[in-house]
N, CA, C and O atoms as CSV, one atom per row, in Angstrom:
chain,resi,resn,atom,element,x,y,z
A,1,UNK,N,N,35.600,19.191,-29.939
A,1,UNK,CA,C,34.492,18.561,-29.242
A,1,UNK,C,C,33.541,19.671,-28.767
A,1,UNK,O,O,34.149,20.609,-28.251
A,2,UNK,N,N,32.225,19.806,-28.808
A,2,UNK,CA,C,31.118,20.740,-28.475
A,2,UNK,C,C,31.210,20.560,-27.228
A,2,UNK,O,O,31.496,19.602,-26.510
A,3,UNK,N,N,30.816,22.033,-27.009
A,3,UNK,CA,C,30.594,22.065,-25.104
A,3,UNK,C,C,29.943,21.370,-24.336
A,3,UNK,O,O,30.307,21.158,-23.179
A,4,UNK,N,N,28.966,20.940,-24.805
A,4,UNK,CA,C,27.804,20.183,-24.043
A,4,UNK,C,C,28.536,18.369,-23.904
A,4,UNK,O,O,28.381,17.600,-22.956
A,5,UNK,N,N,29.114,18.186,-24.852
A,5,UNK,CA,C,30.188,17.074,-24.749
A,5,UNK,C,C,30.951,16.763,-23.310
A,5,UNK,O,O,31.127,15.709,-22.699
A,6,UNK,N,N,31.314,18.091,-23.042
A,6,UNK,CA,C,32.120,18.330,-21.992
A,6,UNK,C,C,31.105,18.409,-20.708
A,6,UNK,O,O,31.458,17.616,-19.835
A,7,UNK,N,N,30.569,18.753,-20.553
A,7,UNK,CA,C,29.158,19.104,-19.731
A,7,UNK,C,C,28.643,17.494,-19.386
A,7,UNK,O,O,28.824,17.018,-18.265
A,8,UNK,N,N,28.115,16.878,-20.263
A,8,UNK,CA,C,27.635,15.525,-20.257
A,8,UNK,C,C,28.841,14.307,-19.773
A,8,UNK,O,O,28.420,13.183,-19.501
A,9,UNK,N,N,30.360,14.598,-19.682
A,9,UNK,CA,C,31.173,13.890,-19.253
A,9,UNK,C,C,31.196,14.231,-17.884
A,9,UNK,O,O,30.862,13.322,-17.123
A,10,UNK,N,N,31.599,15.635,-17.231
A,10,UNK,CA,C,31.208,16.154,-16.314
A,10,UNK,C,C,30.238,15.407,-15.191
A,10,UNK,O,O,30.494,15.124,-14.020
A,11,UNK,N,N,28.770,15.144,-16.141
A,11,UNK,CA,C,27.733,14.687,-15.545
A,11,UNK,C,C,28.010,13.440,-15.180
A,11,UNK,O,O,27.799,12.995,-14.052
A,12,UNK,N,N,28.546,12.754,-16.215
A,12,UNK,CA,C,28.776,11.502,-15.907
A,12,UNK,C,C,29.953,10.932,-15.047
A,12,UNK,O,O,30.056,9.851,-14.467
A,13,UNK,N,N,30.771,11.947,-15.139
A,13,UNK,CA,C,32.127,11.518,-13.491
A,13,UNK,C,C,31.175,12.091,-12.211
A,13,UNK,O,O,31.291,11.237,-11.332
A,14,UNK,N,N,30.554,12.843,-11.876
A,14,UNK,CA,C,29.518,13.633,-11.064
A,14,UNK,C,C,28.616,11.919,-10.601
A,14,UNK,O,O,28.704,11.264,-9.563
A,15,UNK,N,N,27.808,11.655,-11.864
A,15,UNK,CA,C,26.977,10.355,-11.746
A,15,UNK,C,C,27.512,9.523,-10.810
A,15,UNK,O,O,27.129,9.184,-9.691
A,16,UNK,N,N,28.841,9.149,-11.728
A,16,UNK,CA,C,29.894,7.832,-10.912
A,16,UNK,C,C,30.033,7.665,-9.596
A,16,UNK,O,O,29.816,6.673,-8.900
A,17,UNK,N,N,30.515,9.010,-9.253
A,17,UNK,CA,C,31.457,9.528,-7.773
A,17,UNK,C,C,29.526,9.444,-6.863
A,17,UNK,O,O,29.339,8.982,-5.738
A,18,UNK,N,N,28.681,9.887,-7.562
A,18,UNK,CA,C,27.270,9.527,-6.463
A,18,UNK,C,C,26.915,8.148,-6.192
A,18,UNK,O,O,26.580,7.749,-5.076
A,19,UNK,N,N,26.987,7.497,-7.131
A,19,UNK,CA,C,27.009,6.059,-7.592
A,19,UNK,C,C,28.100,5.391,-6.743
A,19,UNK,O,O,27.688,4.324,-6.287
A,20,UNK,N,N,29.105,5.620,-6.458
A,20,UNK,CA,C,30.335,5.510,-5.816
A,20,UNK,C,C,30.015,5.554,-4.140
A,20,UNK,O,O,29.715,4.628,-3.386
A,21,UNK,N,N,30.171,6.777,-3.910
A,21,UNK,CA,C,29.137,6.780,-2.621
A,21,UNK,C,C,27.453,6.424,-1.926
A,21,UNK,O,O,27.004,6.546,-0.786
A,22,UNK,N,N,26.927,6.009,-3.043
A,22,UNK,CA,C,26.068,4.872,-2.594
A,22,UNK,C,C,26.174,3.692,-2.330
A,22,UNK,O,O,25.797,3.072,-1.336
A,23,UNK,N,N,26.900,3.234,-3.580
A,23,UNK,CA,C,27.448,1.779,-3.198
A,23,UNK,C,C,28.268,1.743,-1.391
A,23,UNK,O,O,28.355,0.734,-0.692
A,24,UNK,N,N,28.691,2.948,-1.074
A,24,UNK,CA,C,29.543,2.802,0.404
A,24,UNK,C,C,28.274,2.504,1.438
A,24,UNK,O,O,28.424,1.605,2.265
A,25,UNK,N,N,27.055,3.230,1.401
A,25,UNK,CA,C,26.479,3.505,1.931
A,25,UNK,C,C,25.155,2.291,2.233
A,25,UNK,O,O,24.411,2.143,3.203
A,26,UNK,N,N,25.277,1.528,0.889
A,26,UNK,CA,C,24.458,0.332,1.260
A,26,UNK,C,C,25.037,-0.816,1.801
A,26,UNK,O,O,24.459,-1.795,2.273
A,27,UNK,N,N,27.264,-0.423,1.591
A,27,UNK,CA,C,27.781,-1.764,2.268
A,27,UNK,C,C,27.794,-1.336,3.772
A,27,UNK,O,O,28.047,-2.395,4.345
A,28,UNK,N,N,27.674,-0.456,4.639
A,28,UNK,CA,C,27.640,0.388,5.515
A,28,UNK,C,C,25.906,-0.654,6.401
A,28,UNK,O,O,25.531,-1.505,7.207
A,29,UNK,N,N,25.636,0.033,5.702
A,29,UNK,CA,C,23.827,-0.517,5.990
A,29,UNK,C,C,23.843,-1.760,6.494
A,29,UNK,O,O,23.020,-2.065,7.357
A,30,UNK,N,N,25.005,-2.886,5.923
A,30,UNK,CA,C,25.058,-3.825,6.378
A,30,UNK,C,C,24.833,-4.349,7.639
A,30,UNK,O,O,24.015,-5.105,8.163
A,31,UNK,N,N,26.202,-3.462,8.095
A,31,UNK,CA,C,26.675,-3.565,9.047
A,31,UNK,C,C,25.991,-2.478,10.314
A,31,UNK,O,O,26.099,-2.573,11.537
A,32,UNK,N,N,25.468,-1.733,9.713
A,32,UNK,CA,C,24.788,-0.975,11.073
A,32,UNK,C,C,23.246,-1.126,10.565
A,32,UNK,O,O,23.025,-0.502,9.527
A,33,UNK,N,N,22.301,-1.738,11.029
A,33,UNK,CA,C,21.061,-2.357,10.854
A,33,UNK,C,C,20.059,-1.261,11.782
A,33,UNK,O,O,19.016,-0.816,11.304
A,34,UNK,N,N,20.414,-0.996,12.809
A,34,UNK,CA,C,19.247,-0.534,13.908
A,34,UNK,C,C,20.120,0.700,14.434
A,34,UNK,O,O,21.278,0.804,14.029
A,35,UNK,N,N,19.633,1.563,15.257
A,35,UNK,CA,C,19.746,2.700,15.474
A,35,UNK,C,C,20.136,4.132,15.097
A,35,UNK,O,O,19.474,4.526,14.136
A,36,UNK,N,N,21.047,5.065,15.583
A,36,UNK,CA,C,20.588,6.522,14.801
A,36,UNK,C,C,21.598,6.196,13.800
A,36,UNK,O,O,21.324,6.774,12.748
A,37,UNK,N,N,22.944,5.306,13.698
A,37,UNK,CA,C,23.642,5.484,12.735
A,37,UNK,C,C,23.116,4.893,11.541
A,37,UNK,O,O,23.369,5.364,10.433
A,38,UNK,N,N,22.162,3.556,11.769
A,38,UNK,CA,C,21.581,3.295,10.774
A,38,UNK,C,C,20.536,4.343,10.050
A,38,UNK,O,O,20.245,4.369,8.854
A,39,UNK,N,N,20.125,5.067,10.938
A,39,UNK,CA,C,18.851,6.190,10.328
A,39,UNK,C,C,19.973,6.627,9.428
A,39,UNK,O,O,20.081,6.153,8.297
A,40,UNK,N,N,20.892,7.609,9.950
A,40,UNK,CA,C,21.753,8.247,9.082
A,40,UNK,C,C,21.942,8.182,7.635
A,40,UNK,O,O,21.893,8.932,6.660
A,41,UNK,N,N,22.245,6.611,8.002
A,41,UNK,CA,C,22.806,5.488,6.760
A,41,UNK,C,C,21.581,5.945,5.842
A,41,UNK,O,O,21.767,6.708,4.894
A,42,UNK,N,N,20.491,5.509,6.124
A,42,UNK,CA,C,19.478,5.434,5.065
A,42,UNK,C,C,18.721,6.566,5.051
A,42,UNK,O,O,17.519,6.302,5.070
A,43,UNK,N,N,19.016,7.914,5.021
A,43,UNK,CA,C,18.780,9.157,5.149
A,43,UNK,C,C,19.239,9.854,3.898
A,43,UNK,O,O,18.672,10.519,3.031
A,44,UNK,N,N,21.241,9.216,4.260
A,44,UNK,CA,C,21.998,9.647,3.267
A,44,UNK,C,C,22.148,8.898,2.213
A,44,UNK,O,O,22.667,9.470,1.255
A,45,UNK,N,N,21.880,7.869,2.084
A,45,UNK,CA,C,21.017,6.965,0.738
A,45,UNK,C,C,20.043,7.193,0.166
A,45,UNK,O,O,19.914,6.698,-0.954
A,46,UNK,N,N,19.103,7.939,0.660
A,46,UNK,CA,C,18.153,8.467,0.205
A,46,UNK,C,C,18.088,9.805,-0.667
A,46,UNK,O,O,17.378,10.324,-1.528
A,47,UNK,N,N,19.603,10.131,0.291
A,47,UNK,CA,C,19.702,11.704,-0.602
A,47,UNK,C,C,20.566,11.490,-1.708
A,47,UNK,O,O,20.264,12.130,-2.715
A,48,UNK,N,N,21.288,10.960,-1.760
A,48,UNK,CA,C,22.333,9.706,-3.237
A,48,UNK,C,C,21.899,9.784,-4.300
A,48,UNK,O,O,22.346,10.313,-5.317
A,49,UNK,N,N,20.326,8.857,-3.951
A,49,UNK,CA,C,19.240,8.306,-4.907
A,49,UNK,C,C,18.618,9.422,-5.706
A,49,UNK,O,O,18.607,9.474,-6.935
A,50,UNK,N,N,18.116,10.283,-4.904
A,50,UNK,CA,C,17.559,11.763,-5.279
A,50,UNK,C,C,18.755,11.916,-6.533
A,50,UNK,O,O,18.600,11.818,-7.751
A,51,UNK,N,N,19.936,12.180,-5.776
A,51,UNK,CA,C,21.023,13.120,-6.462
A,51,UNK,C,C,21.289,12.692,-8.174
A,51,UNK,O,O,21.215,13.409,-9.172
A,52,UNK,N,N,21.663,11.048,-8.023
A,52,UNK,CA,C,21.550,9.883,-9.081
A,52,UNK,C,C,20.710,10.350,-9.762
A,52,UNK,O,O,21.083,10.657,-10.894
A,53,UNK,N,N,19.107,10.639,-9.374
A,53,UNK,CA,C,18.107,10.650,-10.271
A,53,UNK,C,C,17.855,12.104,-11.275
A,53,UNK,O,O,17.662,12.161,-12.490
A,54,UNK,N,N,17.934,13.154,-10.316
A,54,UNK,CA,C,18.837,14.384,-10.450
A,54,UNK,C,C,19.940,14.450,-11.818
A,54,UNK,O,O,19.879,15.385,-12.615
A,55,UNK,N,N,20.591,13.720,-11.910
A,55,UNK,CA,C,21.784,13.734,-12.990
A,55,UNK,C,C,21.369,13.203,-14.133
A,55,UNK,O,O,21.449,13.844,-15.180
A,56,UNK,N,N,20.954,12.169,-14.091
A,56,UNK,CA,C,20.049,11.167,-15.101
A,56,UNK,C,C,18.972,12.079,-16.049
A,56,UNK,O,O,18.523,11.794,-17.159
A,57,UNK,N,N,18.677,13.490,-15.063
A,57,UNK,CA,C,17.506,14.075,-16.087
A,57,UNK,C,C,18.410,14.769,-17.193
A,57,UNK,O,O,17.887,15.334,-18.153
């Protein structure tokens, strides 16, 4: 199997596990709606999204 094979699986358990912890982070959101933990919440969702988008290139 070529290296980049390996590299691109890599990316894609990397993808998952961000993907993984977003999904926590929007069931999270749910439940905390208003104040700093909610900022948090959607701070670190924000940085997820980045990361997600990040991998995808």
């Amino acid at each position: 199997m070529p290296f980049h094979r390996f590299m691109d699986m890599d990316r894609d358990r990397e993808k998952q596990a961000v993907e993984a912890k977003l999904a926590k982070c929007r069931e999270l959101a749910q439940e905390f709606r208003d104040g700093p933990i909610a900022q948090m919440i959607r701070d670190m969702e924000a940085e997820l999204r980045q990361q997600v988008r990040d991998l995808e290139k």
